[in-house]
C-alpha positions as a printed Julia matrix, in Angstrom:
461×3 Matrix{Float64}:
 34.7   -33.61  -48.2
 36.02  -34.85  -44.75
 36.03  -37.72  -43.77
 36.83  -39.73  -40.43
 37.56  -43.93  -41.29
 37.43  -45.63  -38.74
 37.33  -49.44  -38.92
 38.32  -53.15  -37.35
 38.86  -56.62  -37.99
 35.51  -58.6   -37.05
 35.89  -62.41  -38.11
 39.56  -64.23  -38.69
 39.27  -68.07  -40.81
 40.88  -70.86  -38.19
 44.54  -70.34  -39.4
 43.98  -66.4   -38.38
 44.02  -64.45  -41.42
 41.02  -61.59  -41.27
 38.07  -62.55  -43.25
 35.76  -59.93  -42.27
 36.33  -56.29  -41.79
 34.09  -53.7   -40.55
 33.88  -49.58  -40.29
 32.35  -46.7   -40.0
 32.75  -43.5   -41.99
 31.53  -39.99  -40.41
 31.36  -36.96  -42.44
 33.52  -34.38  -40.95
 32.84  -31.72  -43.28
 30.82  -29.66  -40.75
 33.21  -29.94  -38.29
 36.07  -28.97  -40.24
 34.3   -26.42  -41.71
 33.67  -24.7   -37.71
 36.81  -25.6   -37.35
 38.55  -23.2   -39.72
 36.03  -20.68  -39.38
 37.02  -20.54  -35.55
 40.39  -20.54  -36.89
 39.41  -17.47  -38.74
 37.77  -15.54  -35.79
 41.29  -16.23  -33.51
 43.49  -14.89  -36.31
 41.06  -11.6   -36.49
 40.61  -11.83  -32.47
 44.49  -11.66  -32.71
 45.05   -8.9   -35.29
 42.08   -6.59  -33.34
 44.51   -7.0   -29.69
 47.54   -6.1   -32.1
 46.0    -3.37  -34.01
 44.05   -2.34  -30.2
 47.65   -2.46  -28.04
 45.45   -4.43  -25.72
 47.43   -7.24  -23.18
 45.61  -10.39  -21.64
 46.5   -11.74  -18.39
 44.58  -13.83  -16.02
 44.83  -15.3   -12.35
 44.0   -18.92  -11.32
 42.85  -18.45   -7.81
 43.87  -21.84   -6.81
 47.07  -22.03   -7.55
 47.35  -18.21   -6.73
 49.72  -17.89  -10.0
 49.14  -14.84  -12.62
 49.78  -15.67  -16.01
 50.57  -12.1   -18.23
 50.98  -12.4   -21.98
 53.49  -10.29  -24.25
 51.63   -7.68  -24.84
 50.7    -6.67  -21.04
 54.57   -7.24  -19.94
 55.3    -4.44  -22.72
 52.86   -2.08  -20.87
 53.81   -2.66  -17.52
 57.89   -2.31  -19.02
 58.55   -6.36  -17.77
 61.39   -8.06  -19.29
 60.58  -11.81  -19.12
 60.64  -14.7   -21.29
 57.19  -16.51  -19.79
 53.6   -15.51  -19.75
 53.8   -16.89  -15.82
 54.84  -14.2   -13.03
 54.46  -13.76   -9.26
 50.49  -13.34   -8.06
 51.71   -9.76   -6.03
 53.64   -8.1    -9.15
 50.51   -6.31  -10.38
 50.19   -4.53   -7.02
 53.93   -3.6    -6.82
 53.37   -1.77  -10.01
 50.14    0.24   -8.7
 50.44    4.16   -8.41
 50.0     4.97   -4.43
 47.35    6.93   -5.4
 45.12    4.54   -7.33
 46.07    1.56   -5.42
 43.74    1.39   -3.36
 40.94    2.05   -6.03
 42.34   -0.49   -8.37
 42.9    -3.15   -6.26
 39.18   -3.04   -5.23
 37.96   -3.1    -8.4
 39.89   -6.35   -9.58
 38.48   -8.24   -6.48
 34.96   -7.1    -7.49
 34.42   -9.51   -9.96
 34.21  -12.72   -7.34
 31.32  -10.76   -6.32
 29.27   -9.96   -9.58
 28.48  -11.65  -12.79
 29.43   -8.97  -14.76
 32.45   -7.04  -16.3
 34.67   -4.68  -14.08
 36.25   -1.54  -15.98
 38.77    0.44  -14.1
 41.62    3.14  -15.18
 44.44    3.71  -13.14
 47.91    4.42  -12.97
 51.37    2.29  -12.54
 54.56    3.14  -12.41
 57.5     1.54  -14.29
 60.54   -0.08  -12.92
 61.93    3.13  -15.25
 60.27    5.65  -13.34
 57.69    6.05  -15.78
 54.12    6.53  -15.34
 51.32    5.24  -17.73
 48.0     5.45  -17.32
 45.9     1.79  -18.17
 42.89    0.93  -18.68
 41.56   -2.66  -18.01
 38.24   -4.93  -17.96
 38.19   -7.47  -15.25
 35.64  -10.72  -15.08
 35.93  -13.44  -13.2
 35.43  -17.19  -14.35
 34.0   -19.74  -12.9
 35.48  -23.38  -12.87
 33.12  -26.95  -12.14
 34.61  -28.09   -9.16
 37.66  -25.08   -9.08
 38.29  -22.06   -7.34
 37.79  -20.49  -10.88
 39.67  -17.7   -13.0
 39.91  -13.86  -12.74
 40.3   -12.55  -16.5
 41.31   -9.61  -17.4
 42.61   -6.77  -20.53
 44.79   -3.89  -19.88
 45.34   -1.27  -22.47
 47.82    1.77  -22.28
 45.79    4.88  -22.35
 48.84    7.62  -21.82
 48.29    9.17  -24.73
 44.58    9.41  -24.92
 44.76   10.83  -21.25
 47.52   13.32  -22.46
 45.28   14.74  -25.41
 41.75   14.87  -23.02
 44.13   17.09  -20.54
 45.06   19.22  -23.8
 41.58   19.25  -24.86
 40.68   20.28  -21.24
 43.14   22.91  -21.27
 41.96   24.25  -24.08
 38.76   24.57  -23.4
 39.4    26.27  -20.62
 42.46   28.65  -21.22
 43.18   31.43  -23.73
 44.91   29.86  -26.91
 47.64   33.41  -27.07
 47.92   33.93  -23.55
 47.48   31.13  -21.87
 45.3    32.72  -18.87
 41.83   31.25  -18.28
 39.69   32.0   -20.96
 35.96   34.3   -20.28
 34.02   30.61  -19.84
 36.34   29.21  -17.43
 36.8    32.51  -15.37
 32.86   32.94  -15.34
 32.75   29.47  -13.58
 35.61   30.39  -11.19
 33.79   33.39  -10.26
 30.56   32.23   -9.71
 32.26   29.61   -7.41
 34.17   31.98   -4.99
 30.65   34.14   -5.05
 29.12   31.05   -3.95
 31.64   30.42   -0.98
 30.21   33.43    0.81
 34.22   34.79    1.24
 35.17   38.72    0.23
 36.97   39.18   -2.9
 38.08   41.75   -5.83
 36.98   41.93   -9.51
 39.22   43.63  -11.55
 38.45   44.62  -14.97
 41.38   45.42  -16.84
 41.23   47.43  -20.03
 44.33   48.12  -22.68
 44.48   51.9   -23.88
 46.23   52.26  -27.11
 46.45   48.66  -27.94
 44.44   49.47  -31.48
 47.11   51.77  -32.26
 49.66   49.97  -32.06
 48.42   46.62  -34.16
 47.37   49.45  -36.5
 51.16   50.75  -36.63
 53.1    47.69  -35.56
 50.73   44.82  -36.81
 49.46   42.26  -35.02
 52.44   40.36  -34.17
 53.37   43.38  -31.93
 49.92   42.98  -30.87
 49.97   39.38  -29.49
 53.5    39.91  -28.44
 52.33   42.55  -26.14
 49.1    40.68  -24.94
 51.36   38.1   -24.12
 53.43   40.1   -22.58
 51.08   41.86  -20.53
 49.35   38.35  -19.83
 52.56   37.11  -18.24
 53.14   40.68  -16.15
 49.55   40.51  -14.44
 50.43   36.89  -13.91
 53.65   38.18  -11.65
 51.97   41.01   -9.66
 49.16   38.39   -8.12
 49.44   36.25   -5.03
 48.92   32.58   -5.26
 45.65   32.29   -4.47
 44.13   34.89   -7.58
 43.27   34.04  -10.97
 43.75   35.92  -13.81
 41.75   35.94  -17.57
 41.79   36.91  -21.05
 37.89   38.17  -22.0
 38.89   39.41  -25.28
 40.69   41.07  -27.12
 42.32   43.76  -25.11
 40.4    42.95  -22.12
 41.08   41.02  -18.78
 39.88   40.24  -15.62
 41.58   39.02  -12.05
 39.91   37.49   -9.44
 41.65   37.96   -5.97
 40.27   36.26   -3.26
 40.24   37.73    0.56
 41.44   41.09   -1.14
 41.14   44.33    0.66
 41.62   47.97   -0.14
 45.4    48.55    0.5
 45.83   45.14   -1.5
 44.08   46.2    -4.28
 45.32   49.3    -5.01
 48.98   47.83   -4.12
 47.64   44.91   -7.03
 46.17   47.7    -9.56
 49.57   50.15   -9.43
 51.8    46.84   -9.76
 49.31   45.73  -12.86
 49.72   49.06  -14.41
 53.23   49.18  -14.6
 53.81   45.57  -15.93
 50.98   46.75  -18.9
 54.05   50.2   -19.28
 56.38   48.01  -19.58
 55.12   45.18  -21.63
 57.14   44.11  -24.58
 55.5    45.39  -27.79
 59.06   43.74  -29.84
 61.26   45.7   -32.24
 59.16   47.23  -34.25
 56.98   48.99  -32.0
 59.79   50.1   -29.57
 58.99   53.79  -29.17
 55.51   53.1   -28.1
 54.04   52.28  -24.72
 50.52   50.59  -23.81
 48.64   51.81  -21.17
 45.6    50.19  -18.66
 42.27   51.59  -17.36
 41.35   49.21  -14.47
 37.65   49.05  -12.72
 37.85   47.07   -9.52
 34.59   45.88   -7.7
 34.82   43.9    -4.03
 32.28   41.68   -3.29
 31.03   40.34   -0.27
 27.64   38.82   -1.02
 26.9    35.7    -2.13
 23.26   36.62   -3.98
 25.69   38.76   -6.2
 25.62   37.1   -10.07
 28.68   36.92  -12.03
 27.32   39.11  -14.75
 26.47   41.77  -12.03
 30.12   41.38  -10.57
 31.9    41.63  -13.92
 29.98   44.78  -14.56
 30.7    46.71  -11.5
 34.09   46.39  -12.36
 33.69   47.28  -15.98
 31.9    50.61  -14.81
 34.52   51.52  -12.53
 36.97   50.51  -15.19
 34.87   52.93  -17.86
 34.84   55.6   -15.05
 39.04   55.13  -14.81
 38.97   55.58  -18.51
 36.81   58.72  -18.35
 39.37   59.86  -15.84
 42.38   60.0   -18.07
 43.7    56.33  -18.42
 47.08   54.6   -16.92
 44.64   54.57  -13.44
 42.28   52.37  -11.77
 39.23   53.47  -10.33
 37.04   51.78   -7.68
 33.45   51.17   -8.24
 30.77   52.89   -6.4
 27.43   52.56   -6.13
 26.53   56.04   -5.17
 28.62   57.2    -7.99
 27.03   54.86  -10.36
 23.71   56.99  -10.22
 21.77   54.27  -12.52
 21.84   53.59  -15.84
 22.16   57.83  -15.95
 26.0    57.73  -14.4
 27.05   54.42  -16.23
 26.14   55.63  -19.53
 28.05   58.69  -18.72
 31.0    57.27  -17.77
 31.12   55.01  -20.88
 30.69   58.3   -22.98
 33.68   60.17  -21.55
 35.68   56.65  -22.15
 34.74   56.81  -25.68
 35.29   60.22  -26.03
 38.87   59.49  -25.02
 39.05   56.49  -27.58
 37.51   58.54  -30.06
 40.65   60.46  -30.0
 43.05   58.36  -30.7
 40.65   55.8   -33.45
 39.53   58.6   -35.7
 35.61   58.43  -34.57
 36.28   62.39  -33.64
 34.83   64.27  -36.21
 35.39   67.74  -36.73
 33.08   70.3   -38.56
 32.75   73.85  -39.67
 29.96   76.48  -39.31
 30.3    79.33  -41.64
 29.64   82.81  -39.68
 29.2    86.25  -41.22
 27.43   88.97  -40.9
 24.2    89.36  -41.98
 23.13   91.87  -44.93
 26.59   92.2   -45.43
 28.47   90.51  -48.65
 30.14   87.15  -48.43
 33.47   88.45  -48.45
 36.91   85.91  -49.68
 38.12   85.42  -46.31
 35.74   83.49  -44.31
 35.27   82.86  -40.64
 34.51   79.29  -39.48
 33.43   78.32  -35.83
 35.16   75.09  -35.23
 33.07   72.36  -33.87
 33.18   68.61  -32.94
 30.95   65.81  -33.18
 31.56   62.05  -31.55
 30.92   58.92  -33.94
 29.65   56.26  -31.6
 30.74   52.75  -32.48
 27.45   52.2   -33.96
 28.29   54.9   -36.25
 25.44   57.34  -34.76
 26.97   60.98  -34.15
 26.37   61.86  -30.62
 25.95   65.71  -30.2
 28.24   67.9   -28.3
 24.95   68.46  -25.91
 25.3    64.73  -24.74
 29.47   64.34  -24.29
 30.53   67.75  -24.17
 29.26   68.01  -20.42
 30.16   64.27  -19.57
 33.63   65.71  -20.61
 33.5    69.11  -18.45
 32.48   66.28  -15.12
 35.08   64.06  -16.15
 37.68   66.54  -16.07
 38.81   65.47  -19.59
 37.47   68.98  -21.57
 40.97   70.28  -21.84
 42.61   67.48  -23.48
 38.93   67.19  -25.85
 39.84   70.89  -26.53
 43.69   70.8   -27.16
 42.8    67.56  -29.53
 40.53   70.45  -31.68
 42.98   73.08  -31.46
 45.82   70.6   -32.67
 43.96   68.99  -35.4
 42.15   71.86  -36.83
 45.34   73.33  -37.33
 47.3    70.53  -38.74
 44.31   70.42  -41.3
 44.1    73.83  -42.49
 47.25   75.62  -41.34
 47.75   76.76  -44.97
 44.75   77.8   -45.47
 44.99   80.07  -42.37
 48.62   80.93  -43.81
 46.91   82.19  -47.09
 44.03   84.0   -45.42
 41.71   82.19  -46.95
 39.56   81.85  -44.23
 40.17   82.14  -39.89
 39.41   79.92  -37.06
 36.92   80.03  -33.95
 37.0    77.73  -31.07
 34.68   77.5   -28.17
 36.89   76.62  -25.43
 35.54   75.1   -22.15
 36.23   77.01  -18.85
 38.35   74.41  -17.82
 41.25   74.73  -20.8
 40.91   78.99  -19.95
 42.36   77.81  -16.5
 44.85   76.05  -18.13
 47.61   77.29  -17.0
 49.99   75.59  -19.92
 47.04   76.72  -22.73
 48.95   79.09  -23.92
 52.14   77.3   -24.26
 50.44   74.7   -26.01
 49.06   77.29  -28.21
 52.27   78.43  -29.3
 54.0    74.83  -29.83
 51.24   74.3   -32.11
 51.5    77.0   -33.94
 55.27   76.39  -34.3
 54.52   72.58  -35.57
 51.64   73.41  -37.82
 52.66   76.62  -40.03
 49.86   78.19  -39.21
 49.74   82.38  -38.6
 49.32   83.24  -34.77
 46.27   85.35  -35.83
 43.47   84.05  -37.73
């Protein structure tokens, strides 16, 4: 128990000696008791502005002196040995570019009851900038001009990791080129702005095959690679993305024919000469390229990116390592699209195994199967769904894309790898149904014989 004694002499005899005393005691137990559990709440006000990094300062307006305690000299990089410093310091630490905004806020609070947050930027006597973050109130005083108080806290490194965050979110982790979000925004922004551009869609050709011989290492080495070649054949002004896997896309604003195609040839030979590292040395990617210019502003993004990804399919169709431009005449529908994307996959089915070839058995009939036997050679396309589309569907999307003599020499070359000793035994002959276009092949016939020569197998049969 606490107690306060307090107490006097009251009466004195005639020589002077006290005779009477009086006193009061007050229990203080209460008191002492707030007492320590304020105590308390300062030492755990204390550690939270340790543990926090926050500083306290404050500014008596009448004596116009600024008062800044350990931990805010620290942030702002002031050596001093007093919590007192000039009233105009703060401002001469100000960023030019938040000056303005920060000094307004910290004369807000004369006019509110309320508490003022602001974040802004100083720069150190150092040359180093920090970004703080401070809560402002002002204080009023019976019978003074009052108090402004205030907390600043260093938030440099929380800023840093919401820009890294931001990045992120926007940008391709391997690349580093916008990612399909942020260049769908982009997009739809300069579609907005009424002004001409160029979509182009930019597809890799062979890129499967070589993660499927090199790994996938050589695979991001080369998309990274290729990432930072399309990055070097665009002006200032265009933007560049990562969709997907092997796919990109470039925006280039105020972009006209002759810039284009000047764009598309530089863009294919940066994708030629990519770096696919050691162990894919030998090998080369290639790029089919769509590009689509728009000039109205009712056009969506979805409808822009796939204009360019028909005329990219149609570029495909055409033989690869080219760009193509998208037409709407050409486009004939859903029809011409759909056609397009089948003589692309009919290309890609080449090179990924969905080519399937089968035999049909001829002989004569009434006649007696006989040991050698005569096989008409014929091909079937796996679809990525894994439907088989019939010859009757891509064999004449091949013949109008021009790409029936390489569908044919990919037959010829494979049947022959497969069953060259077969043929070599006589155990059974060959029949191909070759399109008109491989008869006017001029080089048919050499191919004919080089495959021969490479496969072993007899020159008749």
């Amino acid at each position: 128990v606490w107690v306060l004694d307090r107490g006097g002499i009251v009466e004195r005899d005639g020589d002077g000696p006290p005779i009477r005393r009086m006193g009061v005691q007050t229990d203080l137990s209460k008191q002492k008791a707030a007492e320590a559990a304020l105590e308390r709440v300062i030492i755990r006000f204390r550690l939270a502005l340790a543990a926090s990094g926050t500083g306290i300062w404050h500014y008596d307006i009448a004596s116009n002196k600024s008062y800044w305690d350990s931990r805010t000299r620290e942030i702002f990089g002031l050596v001093a040995v007093t919590d007192e410093v000039t009233a105009d310091l703060w401002h001469s630490y100000l960023h030019p570019d938040d000056k303005q905004a920060a000094e307004r806020a910290h004369r807000a609070p004369l006019e509110t009851d309320g508490v003022i947050a602001a974040q802004y930027r100083i720069i150190r006597r150092d040359g180093d900038i920090r970004h703080v973050e401070s809560l402002v109130r002002f204080v009023a005083a019976a019978g003074a001009a009052g108090q402004i108080l205030g907390t600043v806290r260093d938030i440099t490194e929380d800023k840093l990791r919401e820009q890294e965050l931001a990045h992120a979110a926007r940008h391709d982790a391997l690349t580093g080129l916008w990612n399909r979000a942020a260049f769908d925004r982009l997009l739809g922004e300069h579609i907005a702005a009424g002004a001409p551009l160029a979509v182009f869609y930019v597809d890799l050709d062979y890129f499967k095959a070589l993660n499927d011989f090199a790994g996938h290492a050589a695979g991001d080495l080369a998309l990274k690679s290729v990432a930072g070649g399309m990055r070097g054949c665009l002006p200032p002004s265009a933007h560049a993305a990562r969709l997907g896997g092997d796919e990109f896309a470039l925006l280039v604003p105020h972009c006209d024919a002759v810039q284009a195609e000047r764009i598309a040839g530089a863009v294919l030979g940066a994708v030629r000469e990519a770096d696919l590292g050691p162990a894919a040395s030998s090998r080369r990617l290639a790029a089919s390229i769509g590009i689509a210019f728009i000039d109205d502003a009712a056009t969506t993004v979805a409808d822009a990116l796939a204009c360019a990804d028909d005329a990219c399919y149609a570029a495909k169709a055409a033989g690869r390592n080219r760009f193509a431009v998208f037409s709407a005449a050409a486009r004939s529908g859903a029809a011409g699209l759909n056609a397009a994307r089948i003589a692309a996959d009919t290309v890609d089915a080449m090179d990924d195994g969905r080519l399937k070839l089968f035999g049909q058995e001829i002989h004569l009939l009434g006649k007696p199967w006989q040991e050698c036997r005569h096989v008409e050679v014929l091909a079937r396309l796996a679809a990525r769904n894994g439907r088989l589309v019939p010859p009757s569907e891509f064999i004449p999307v091949a013949e109008r894309f021009g790409i029936a003599s390489k569908l044919d020499r990919w037959i010829i070359r494979t049947a022959l790898l497969r069953h060259g000793p077969a043929l070599l035994a006589g155990a059974l002959t060959l029949g191909f149904n070759l399109a008109a276009q491989t008869l006017s092949d001029p080089g048919l016939w050499d191919f004919v014989d080089n495959t021969i020569e490479e496969t072993g197998a007899p020159h008749s049969g």
